[in-house]
C-alpha positions as CSV (number, residue, x, y, z in Angstrom):
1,X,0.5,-7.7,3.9
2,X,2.0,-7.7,0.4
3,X,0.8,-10.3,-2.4
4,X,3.0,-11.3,-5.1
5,X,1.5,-14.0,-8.2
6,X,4.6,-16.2,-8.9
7,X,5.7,-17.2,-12.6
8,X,7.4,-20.5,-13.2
9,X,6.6,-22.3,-10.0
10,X,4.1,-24.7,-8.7
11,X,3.4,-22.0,-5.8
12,X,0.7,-19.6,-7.2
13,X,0.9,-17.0,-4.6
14,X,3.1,-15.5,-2.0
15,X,1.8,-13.2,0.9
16,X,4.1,-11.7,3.0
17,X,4.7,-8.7,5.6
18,X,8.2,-6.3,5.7
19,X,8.5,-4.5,9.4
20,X,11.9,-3.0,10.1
21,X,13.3,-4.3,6.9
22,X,12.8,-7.5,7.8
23,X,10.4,-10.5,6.4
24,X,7.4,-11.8,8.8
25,X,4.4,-13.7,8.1
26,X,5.7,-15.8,4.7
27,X,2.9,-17.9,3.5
28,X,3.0,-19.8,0.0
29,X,-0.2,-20.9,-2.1
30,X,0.1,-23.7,-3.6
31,X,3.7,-25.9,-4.3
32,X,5.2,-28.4,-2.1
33,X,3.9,-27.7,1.4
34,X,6.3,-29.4,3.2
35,X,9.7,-27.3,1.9
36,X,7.3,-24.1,1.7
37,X,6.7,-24.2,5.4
38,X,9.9,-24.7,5.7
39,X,11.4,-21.7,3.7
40,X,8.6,-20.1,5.7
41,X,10.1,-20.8,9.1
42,X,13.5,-20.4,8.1
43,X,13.6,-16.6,6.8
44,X,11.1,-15.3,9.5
45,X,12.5,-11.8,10.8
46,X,15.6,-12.5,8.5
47,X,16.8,-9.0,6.9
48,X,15.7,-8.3,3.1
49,X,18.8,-7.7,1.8
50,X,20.5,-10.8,3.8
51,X,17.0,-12.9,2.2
52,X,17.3,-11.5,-1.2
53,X,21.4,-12.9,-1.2
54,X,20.4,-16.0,-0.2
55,X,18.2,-17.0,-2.3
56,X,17.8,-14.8,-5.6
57,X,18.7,-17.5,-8.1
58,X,17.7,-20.6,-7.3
59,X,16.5,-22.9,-9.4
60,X,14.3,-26.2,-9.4
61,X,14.2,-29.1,-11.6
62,X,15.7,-27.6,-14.7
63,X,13.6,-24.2,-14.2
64,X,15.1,-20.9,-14.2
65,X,13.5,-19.7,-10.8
66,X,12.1,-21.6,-7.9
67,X,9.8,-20.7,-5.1
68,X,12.6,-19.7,-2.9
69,X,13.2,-17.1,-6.0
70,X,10.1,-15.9,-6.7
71,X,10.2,-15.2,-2.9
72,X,13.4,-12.8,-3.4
73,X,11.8,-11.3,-6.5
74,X,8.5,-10.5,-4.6
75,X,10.9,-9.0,-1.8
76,X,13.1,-7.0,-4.6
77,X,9.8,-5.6,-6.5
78,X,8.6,-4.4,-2.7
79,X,11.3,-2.7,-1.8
80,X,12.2,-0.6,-5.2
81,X,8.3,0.4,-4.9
82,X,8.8,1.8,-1.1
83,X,12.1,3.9,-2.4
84,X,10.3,5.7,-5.4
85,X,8.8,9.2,-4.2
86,X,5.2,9.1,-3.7
């Protein structure tokens, strides 16, 4: 399970899991429940790279990033860790 502390968004936390390259078990702390169970739902077993297109840039109410974004940044972070050499 990965853990990723948003910036800029009512959501405080993001927990997610990566199997196979794709996204599983999205939960969101905080934010507007409704829509974040929703975006939850939504991108279950969806691909990274297909998840990060999607929804890398979005913005909400005049902010430069949204949950949907931090999301795609918590994703992005992931996977550049997983390609450096250990």
């Amino acid at each position: 399970m990965y853990e990723y502390i948003t910036n800029g968004t009512c959501s405080s936390r993001i927990r997610f899991n990566l199997r196979d390259n794709k996204i599983h078990d999205v939960v969101f702390e905080n934010g507007c429940n409704g829509n974040l169970k929703a975006i939850s739902i939504l991108v279950e077993g969806l691909e990274t790279g297909e998840l990060i297109k999607r929804l890398k840039g979005i913005q909400c109410n005049g902010r430069p990033t949204s949950c949907a974004d931090q999301l795609a940044t918590a994703v992005t972070k992931v996977l550049r860790l997983q390609e450096k050499p250990h």
